[in-house]
C-alpha positions as CSV (number, residue, x, y, z in Angstrom):
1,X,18.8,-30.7,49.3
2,X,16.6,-32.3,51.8
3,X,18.9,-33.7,54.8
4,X,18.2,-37.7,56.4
5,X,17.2,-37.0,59.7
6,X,19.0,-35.2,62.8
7,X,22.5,-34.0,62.4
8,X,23.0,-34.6,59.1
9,X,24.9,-32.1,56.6
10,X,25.0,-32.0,52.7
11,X,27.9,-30.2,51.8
12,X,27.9,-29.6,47.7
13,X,31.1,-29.7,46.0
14,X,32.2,-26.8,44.4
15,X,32.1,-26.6,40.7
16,X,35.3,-25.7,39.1
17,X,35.6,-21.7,38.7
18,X,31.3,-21.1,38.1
19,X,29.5,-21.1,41.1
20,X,29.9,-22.6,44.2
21,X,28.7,-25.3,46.8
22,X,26.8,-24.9,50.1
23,X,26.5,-26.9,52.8
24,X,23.2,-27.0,55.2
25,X,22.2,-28.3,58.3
26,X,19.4,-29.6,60.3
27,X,16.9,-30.6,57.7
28,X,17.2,-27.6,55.6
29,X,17.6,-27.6,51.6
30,X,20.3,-25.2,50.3
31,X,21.6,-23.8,47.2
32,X,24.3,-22.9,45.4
33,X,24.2,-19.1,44.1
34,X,25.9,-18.1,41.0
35,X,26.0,-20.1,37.5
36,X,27.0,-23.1,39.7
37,X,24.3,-24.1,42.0
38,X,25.7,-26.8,44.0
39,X,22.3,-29.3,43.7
40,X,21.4,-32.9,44.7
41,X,19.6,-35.0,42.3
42,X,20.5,-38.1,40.8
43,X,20.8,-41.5,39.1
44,X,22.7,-43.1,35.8
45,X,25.2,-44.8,34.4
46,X,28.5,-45.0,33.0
47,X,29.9,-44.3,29.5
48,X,32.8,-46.8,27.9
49,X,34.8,-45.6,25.0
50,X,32.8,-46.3,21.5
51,X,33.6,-49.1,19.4
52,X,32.4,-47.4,16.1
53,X,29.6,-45.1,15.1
54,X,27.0,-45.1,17.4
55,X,28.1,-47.6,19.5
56,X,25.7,-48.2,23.0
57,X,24.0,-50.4,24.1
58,X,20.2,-50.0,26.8
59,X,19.6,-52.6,29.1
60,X,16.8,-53.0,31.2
61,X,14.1,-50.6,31.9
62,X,15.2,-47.3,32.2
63,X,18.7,-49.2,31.7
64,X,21.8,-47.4,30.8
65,X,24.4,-46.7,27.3
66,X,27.7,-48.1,27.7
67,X,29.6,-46.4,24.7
68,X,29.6,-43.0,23.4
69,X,27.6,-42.1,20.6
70,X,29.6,-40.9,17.3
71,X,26.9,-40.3,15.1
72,X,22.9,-40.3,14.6
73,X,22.5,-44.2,15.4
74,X,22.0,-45.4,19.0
75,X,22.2,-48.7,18.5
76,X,20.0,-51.5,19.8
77,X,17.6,-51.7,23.1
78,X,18.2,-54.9,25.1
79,X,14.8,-56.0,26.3
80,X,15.0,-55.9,30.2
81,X,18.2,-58.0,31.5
82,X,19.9,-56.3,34.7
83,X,21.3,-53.3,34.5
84,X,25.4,-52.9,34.2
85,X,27.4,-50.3,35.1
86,X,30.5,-49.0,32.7
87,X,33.8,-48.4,35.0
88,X,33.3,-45.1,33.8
89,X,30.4,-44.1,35.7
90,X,33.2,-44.2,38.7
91,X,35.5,-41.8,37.0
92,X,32.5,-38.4,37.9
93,X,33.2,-37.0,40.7
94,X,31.8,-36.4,44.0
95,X,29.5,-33.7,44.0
96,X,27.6,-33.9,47.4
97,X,28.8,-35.2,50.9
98,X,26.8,-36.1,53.4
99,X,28.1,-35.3,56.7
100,X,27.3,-36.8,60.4
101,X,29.2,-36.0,63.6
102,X,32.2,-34.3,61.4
103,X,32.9,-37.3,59.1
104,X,31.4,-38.0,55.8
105,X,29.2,-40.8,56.0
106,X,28.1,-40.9,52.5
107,X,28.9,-38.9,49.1
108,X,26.8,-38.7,45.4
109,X,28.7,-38.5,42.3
110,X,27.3,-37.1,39.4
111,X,27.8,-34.8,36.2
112,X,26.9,-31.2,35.8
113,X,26.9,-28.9,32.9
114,X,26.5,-25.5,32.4
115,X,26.4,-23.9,28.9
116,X,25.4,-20.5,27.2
117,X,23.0,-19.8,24.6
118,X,25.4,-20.1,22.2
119,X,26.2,-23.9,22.9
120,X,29.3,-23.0,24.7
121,X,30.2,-25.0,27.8
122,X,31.5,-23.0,30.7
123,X,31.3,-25.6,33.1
124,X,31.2,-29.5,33.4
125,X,32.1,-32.1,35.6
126,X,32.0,-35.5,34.4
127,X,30.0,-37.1,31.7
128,X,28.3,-34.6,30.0
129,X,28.0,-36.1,27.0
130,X,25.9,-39.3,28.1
131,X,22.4,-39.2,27.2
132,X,20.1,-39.2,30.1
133,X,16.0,-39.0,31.0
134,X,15.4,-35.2,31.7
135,X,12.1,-36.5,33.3
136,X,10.0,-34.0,34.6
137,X,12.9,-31.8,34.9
138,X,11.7,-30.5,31.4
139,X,8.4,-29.3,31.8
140,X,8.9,-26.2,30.7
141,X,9.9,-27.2,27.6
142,X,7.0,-29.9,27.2
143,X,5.0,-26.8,28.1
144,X,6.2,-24.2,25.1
145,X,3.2,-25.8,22.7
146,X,0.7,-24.5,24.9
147,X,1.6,-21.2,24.5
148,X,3.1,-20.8,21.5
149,X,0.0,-22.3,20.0
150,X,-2.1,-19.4,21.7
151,X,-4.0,-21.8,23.3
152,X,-3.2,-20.4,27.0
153,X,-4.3,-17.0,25.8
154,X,-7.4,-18.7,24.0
155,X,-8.4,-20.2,27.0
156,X,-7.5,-17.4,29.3
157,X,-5.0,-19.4,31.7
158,X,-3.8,-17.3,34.7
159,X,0.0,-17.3,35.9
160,X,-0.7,-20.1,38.1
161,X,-2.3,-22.5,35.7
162,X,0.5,-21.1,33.5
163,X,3.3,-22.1,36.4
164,X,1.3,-25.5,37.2
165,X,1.8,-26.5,33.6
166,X,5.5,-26.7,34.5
167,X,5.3,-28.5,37.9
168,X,5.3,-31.3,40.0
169,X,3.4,-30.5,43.3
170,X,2.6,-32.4,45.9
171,X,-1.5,-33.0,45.5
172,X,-2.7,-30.5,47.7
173,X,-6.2,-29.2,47.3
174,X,-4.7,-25.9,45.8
175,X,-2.9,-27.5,43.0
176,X,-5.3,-30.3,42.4
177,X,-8.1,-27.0,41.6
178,X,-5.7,-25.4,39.6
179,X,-5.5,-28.2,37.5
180,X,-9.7,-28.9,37.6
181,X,-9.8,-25.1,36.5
182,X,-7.8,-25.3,33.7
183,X,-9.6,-28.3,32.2
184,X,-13.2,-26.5,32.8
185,X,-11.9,-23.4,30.8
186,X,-11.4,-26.1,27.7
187,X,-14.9,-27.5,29.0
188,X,-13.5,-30.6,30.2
189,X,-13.0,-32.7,33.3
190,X,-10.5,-34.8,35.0
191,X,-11.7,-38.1,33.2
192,X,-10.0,-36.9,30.1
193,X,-6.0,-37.0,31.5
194,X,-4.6,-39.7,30.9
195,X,-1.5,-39.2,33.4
196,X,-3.1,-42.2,35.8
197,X,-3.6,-41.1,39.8
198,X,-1.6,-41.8,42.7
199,X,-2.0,-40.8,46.4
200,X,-0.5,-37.0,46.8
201,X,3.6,-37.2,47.9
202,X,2.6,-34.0,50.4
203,X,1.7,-36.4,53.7
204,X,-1.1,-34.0,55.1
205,X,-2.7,-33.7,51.4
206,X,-2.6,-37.5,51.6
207,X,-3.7,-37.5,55.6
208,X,-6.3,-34.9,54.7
209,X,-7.7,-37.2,52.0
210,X,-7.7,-40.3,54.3
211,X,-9.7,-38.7,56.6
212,X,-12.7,-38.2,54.4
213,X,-12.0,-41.6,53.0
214,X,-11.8,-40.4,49.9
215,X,-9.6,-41.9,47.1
216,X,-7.1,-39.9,44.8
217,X,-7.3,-38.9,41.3
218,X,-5.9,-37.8,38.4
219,X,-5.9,-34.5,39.9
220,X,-3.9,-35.3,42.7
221,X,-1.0,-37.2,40.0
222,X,2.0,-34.7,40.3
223,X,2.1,-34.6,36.8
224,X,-2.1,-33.6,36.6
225,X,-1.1,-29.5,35.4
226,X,1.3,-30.6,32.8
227,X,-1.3,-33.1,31.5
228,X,-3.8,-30.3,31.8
229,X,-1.8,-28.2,29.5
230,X,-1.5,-31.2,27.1
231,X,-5.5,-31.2,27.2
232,X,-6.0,-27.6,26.7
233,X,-3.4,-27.4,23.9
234,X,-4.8,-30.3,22.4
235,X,-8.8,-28.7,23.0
236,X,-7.5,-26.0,21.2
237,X,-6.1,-28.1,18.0
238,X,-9.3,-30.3,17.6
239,X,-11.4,-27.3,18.0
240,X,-9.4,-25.8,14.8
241,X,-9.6,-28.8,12.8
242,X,-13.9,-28.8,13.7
243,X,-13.4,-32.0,15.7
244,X,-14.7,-33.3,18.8
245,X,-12.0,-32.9,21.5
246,X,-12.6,-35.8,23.8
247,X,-12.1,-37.9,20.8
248,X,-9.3,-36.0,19.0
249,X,-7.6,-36.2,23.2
250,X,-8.0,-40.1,23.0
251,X,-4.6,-41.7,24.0
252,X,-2.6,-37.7,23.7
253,X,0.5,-39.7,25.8
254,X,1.2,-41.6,23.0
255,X,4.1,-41.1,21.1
256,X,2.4,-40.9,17.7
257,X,-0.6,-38.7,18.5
258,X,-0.7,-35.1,17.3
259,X,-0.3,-33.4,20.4
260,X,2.8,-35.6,21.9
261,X,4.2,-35.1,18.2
262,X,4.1,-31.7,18.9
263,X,5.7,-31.8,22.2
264,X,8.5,-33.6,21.3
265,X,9.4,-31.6,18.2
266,X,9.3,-28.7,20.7
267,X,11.8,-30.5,23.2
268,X,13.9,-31.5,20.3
269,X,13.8,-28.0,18.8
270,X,14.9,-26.8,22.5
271,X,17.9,-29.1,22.8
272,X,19.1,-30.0,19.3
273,X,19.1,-33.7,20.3
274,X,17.3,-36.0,17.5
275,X,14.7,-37.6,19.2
276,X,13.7,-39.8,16.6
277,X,17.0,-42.0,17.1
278,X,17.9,-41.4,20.9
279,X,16.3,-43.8,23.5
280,X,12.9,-43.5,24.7
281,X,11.4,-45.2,27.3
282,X,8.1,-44.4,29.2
283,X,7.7,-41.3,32.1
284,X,5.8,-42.3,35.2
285,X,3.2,-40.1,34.1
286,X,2.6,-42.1,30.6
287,X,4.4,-39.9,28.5
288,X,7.0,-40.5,26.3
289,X,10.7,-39.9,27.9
290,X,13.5,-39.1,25.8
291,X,17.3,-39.6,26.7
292,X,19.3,-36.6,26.4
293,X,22.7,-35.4,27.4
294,X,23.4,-32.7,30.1
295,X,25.1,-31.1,27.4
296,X,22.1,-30.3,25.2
297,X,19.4,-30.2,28.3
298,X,21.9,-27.2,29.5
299,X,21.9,-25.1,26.3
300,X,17.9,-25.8,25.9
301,X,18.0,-24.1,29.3
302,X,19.7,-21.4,28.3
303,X,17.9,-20.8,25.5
304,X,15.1,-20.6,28.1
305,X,16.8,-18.4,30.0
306,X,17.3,-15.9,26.7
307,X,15.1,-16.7,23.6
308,X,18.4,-17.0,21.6
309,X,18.2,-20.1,19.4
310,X,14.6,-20.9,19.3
311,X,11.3,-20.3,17.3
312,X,10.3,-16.3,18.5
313,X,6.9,-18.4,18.8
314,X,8.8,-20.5,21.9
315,X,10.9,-17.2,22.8
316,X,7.3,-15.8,23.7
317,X,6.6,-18.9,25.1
318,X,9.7,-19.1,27.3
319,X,9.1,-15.8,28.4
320,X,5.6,-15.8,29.5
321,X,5.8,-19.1,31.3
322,X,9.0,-17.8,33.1
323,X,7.0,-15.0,34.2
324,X,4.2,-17.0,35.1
325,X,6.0,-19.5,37.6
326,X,8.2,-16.1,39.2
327,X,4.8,-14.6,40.2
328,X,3.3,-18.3,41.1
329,X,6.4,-19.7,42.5
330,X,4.5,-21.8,44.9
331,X,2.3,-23.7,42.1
332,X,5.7,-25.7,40.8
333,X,6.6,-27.4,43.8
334,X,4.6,-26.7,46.9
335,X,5.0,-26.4,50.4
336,X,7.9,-25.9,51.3
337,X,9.8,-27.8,48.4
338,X,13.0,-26.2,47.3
339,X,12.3,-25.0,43.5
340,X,9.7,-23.1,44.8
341,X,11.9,-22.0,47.6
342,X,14.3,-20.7,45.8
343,X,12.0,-18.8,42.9
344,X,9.9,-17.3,45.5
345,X,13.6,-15.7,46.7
346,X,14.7,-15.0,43.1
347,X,12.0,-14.4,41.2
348,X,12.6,-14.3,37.2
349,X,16.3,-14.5,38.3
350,X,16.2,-18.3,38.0
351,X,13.6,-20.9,36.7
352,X,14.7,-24.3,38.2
353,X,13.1,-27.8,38.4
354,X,13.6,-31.3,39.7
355,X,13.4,-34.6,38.1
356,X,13.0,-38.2,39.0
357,X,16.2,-40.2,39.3
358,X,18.7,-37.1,40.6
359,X,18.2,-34.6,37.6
360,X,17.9,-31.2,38.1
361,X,17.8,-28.2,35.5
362,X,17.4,-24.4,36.0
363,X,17.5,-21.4,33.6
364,X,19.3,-18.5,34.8
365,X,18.5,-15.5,32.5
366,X,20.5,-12.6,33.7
367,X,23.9,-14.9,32.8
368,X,22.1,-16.4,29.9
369,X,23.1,-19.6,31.3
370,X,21.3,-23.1,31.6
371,X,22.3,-25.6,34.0
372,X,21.5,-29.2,34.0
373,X,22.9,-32.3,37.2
374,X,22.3,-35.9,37.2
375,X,23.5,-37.7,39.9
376,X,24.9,-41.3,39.5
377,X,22.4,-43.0,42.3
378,X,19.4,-41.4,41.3
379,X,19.5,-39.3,45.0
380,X,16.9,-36.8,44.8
381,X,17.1,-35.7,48.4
């Protein structure tokens, strides 16, 4: 976890018999090692006890269920009042404390999970069973179309255009033509992503780019190689079908067009979680986000990790795009960012990956173990 400034420690809790927690120092991001990384991500909500089947209740933009769900129905969305926190958001427990001059000055709750490929649950702390946005902590499953379609082997994607679908760098030049390369092998530009542009998170990318008095693009959006991958696939389909692909591509991150259809029937696939009835609200990106609990993200993980449980089409998939981002580690994150820290040290011993609002999930094949954190206050440091 990234520290707050000069003398600050993160100190993880340990989870409870799988894994354990690590504390760093002086600006440094650590991880656990074992089924039980101890990470820092966050952000959420509480649960309440249900009041009949399907009982909760979303409030507000990316607002929050109080209730636990009994059954397929979710309820009602409640336009975009303020947010309000069940009491039983207090009841997870700590997971990170941030030390300063040996006290703790602040701490994160959160919930963790950490399940097999068979749906068992070896581990969890707190509410695991409260349906969450895995934001972009899910790439890789967004990602299993490409593939599995052989549309990356159509269009001859390399390991890092491969890894790039499945990250969230920074915007620096190197990603940003990773990304430009992968649309001109589907004969296509950056005007056809649809993912919006931003100025790059990595400060010298966006110092570099000031300097030339340039602007950003699409390419430089943190999301621009998982779009890219939604182009391609999608290239690939209206190529099939003898149609045009610009216009077969027009409005892709919309929930009802055939290539987001296809995406979300492979993330549902992946965690068993209906989609069609859970809550939905929009990524930061323009796609469609889906809440899901840490529960079901963990197993999907885990049926990363091992194949077991999905399509041998998304096995493949899996496979080849875990292999892809353990020989392009760098591509997911960038400089010096911790998931690609930590899979340029392991290698195809773990696939991990950060989300907005403190989620974090990872994929730990040699255990056959997935492993999915949100923290309460959205704390991604």
């Amino acid at each position: 976890m990234g520290l707050r400034g000069p003398g600050a420690q993160v100190k993880a809790t340990p989870s409870n018999g799988c894994g354990a927690g690590v504390t760093t120092a002086g600006g440094n991001e650590g991880a656990g090692t074992g089924a039980g990384a101890g990470a820092g991500a966050g952000a959420g909500a509480g649960t309440g006890p249900a009041t009949g089947a399907g009982a909760r209740r979303e409030e507000g933009i990316g607002g929050l269920w109080e209730g636990r769900p009994t059954g397929a129905g979710l309820g009602s969305r409640a336009g975009c009042g303020p947010c309000r926190y069940s009491a039983a958001m207090s009841a997870n427990p700590v997971l990170v404390h941030a030390l300063r001059g040996g006290i703790t000055e602040s701490f994160h709750r959160g919930a963790l999970a950490i399940v097999d490929a068979d749906g068992g649950v070896m581990t969890a702390l707190g509410d695991i069973d409260r349906p969450i946005f895995g934001r972009s902590a899910v790439k890789v499953l967004q990602a299993l179309p490409l593939v599995a379609s052989g549309a990356a082997e159509a269009f001859g994607l390399t390991d890092e255009e491969l890894a790039l679908a499945c990250a969230s760098p920074g915007g620096e030049p190197e990603p940003a033509a990773t990304a430009a390369s992968m649309l001109a092998k589907a004969g296509l530009d950056a005007s056809v992503l649809e993912c919006g542009a931003h100025w790059p998170y990595n400060e010298a990318a966006t110092r570099a780019l000031a300097r030339e008095g340039a602007e950003p693009t699409a390419l430089h959006n943190n999301c621009s190689g998982k779009h890219a991958g939604f182009v391609c696939f999608g290239c690939f389909r209206a190529r099939a079908e003898g149609r045009a692909p610009r216009d077969f591509l027009r409005g892709y991150v919309t929930p009802d067009h055939a290539v987001m259809r296809e995406v979300t029937a492979a993330v549902q696939a992946a965690t068993g979680w209906d989609l069609a009835t859970t809550a939905r609200g929009t990524d930061g990106c323009s796609i469609p986000t889906h809440a899901i609990p840490l529960r079901h993200l963990a197993h999907a993980f885990a049926r990363v990790a091992t194949g077991q449980g999905l399509s041998p089409e998304h096995a493949r998939a899996a496979r080849r795009l875990r292999q892809a981002v353990a020989r392009a580690p760098h591509r997911v994150a960038g400089t010096g960012r911790f998931d690609s820290r930590v899979m340029a040290q392991l290698g195809e011993r773990v696939f991990c990956k950060v989300g907005a609002e403190g989620v974090y999930c990872a994929a730990l094949p040699e255990r056959g173990l997935g492993v999915s954190i949100k923290m309460d206050d959205g704390n991604n440091a």
